[in-house]
C-alpha positions in Angstrom: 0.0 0.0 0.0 1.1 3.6 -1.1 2.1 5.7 2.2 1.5 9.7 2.4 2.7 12.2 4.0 0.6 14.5 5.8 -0.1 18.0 5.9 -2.4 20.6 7.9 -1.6 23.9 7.3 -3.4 27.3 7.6 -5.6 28.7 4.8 -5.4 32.8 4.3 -8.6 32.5 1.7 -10.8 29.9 4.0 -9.5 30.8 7.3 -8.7 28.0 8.6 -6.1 25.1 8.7 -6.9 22.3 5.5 -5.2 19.1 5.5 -4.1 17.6 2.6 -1.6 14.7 1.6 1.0 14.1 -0.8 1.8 10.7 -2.3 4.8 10.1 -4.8 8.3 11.4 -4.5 8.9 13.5 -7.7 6.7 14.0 -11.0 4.2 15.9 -12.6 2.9 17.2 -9.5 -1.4 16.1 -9.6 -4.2 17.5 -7.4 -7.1 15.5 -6.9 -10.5 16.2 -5.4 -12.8 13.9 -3.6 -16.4 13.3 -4.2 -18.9 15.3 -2.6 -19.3 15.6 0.9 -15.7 13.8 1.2 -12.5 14.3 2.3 -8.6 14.2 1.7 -8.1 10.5 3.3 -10.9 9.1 0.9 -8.6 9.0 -2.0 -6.0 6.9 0.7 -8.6 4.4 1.9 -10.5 3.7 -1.6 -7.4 3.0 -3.1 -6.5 5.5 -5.6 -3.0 5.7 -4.8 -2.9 2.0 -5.5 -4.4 2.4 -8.9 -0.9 4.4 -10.0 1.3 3.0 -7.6 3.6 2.4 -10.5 3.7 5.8 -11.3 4.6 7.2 -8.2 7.3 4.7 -7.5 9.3 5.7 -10.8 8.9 9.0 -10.1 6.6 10.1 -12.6 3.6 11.8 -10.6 3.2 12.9 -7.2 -0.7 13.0 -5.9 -1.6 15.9 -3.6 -5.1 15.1 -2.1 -7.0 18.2 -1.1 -9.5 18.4 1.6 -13.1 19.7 0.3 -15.6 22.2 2.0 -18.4 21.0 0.5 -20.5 21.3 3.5 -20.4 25.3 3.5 -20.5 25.5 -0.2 -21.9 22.3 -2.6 -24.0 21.0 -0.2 -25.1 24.0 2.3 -28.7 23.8 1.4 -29.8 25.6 4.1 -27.7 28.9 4.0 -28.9 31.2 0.5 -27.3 30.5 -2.5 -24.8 33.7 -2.9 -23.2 32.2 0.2 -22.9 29.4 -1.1 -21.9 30.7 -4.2 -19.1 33.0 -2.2 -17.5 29.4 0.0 -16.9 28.0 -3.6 -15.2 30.6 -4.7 -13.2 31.0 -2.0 -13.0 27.3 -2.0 -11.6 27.6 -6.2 -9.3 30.5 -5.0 -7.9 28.4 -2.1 -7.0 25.5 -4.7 -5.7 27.5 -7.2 -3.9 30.7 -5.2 -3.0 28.6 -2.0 -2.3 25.0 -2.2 -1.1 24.4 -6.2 1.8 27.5 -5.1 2.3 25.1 -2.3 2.0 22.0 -4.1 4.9 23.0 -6.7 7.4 23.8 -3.5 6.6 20.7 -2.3 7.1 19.0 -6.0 10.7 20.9 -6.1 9.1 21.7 -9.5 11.1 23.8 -12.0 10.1 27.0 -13.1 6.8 27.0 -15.3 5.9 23.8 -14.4 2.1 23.3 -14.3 0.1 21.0 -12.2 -3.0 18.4 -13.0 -6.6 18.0 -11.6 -8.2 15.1 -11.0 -11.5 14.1 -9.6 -14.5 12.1 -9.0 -17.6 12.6 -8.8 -18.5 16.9 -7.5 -14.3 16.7 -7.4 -14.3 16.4 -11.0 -16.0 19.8 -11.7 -13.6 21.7 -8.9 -10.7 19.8 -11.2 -12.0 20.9 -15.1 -13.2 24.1 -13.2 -9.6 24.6 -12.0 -7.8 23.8 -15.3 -10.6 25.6 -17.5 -9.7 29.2 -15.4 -6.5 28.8 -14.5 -4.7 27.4 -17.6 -1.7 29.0 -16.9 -1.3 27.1 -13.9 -2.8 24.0 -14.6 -1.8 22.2 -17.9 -4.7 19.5 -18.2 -7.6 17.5 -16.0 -9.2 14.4 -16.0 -12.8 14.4 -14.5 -14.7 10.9 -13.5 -18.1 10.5 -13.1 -18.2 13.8 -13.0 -21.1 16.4 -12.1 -20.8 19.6 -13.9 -24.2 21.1 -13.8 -23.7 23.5 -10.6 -26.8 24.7 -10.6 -28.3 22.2 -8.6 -25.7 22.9 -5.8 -25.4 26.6 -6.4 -28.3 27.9 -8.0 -29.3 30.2 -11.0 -25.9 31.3 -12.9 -27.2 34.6 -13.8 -26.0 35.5 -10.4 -22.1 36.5 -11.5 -20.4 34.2 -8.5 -22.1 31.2 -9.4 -21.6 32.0 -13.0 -18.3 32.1 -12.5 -18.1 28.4 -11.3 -20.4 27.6 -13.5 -18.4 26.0 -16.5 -21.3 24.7 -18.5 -23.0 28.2 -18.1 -19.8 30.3 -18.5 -18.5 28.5 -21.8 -21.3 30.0 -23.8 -20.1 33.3 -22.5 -17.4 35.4 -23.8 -14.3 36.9 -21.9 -14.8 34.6 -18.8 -12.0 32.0 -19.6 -9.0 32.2 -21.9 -10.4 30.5 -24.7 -7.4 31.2 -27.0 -4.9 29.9 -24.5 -7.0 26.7 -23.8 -7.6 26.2 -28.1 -3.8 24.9 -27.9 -3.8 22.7 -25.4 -4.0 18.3 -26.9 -7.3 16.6 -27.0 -5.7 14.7 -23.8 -5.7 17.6 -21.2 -8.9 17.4 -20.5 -10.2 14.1 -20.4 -14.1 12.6 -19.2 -15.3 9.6 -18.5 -18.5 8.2 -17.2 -20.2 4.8 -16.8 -24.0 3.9 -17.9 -23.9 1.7 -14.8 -25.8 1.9 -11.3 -25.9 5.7 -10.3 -23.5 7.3 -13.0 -27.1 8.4 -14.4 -26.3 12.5 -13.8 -22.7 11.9 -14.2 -23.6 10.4 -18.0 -26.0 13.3 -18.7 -23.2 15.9 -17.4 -20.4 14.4 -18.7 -21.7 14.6 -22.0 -23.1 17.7 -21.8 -19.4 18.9 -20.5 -17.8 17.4 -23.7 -20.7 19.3 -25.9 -20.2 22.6 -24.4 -16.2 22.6 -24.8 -16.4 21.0 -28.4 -18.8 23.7 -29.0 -16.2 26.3 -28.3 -13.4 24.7 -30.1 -12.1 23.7 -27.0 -10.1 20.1 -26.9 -11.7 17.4 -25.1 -11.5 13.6 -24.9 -14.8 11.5 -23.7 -14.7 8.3 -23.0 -18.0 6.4 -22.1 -18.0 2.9 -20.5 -20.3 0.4 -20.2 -23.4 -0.5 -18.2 -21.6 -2.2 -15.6 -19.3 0.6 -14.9 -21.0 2.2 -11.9 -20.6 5.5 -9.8 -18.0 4.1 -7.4 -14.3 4.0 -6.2 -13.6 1.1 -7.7 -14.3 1.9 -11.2 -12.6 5.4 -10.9 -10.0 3.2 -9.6 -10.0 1.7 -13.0 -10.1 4.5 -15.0 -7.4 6.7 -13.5 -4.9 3.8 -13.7 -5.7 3.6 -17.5 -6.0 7.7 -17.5 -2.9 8.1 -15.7 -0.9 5.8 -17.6 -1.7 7.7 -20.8 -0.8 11.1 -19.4 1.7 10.6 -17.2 3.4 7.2 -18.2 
């Protein structure tokens, strides 16, 4: 089994310490997200490591597993939707500002290296979300099962927060992401994948509908759909990132 090293530090942007963990010695340095509700360990004790244990013993990623705070943003159903919509964005800006600075002292990365995103399930949208307005420090995602239709978390997008995180709203927008910039980026650095299996019902309709809106821009995008036995669970994104991972990173 693949032993991290872990982390609690303090968060300027969420006010608070986050705990995080880091897997891997050296590599392209990858953050992942958990699924909704979760936390940082559930990568650890669902076996995710595992799934690229190969990779982190040569060297060629290091995992950072982030902590989420889904129950003051995502999921706060009983606090009004601009506060919700104002913990994500804090929550994005914490990711993005905070811990991938943090991530690439830990990495010892050189200068201009970018990181990765990868998540499962609510993760996956905080990973595309990350790479699709921050390409210039994150150089590709790969989103599993993932649900990308904020609007049942955070509401209506004409507000201009939740817009923001909104990336199936804001791609049919103009001037919110760097669309030029992301244009030249491979089909591979942003990569989806979804079952038809037991509860990847959403996650199929979002995924999809996450491939549509970047091919609609011009944007690079590689789907993958699997089969109706593939279902909305660790051990399938287990799967999937050790084939994902492989193809990236390998």
């Amino acid at each position: 089994m693949i032993q991290g090293t872990y982390y609690k530090e303090w968060s300027r942007m969420l006010g608070r310490d986050m705990e995080f963990k880091v897997y891997g010695h050296a590599g392209t340095p990858v953050l992942a997200l958990p699924a909704r509700g979760g936390r940082f360990y559930d990568w650890e004790n669902n076996g995710m490591p595992d799934a690229i244990a190969p990779l982190l013993n040569e060297g060629k990623v290091q995992l950072f597993c982030a902590d989420s705070i889904d129950a003051e943003s995502l999921l706060a159903g009983d606090t009004a939707p601009r506060r919700r919509a104002e913990m994500q964005e804090k929550y994005f800006n914490y990711l993005t500002s905070e811990l991938a600075p943090r991530i690439l002292t830990l990495n010892a990365a050189k200068k201009d290296t970018l990181l990765w995103a990868v998540g499962v399930d609510t993760g996956a949208y905080q990973a595309v979300n990350c790479r699709l307005r921050r390409p210039e420090v994150f150089a590709g995602a790969i989103g599993l099962s993932g649900l990308y239709d904020v609007h049942r978390f955070l509401g209506n997008a004409a507000d201009d927060l939740v817009l923001r995180n909104a990336p199936l709203a804001y791609l049919a927008e103009d001037g919110l992401v760097d669309k030029k910039l992301l244009a030249k980026a491979e089909e591979n650095a942003l990569l989806l994948c979804a079952g038809q299996g037991s509860y990847e019902g959403d996650a199929l309709v979002d995924t999809q509908a996450m491939a549509d809106a970047l091919t609609d821009c011009g944007l690079p995008v590689h789907l993958e759909v699997w089969g109706s036995d593939v279902s909305h669970d660790w051990y399938w994104w287990g799967k999937e990132l050790n084939l994902f991972a492989a193809r990236v990173f390998g």
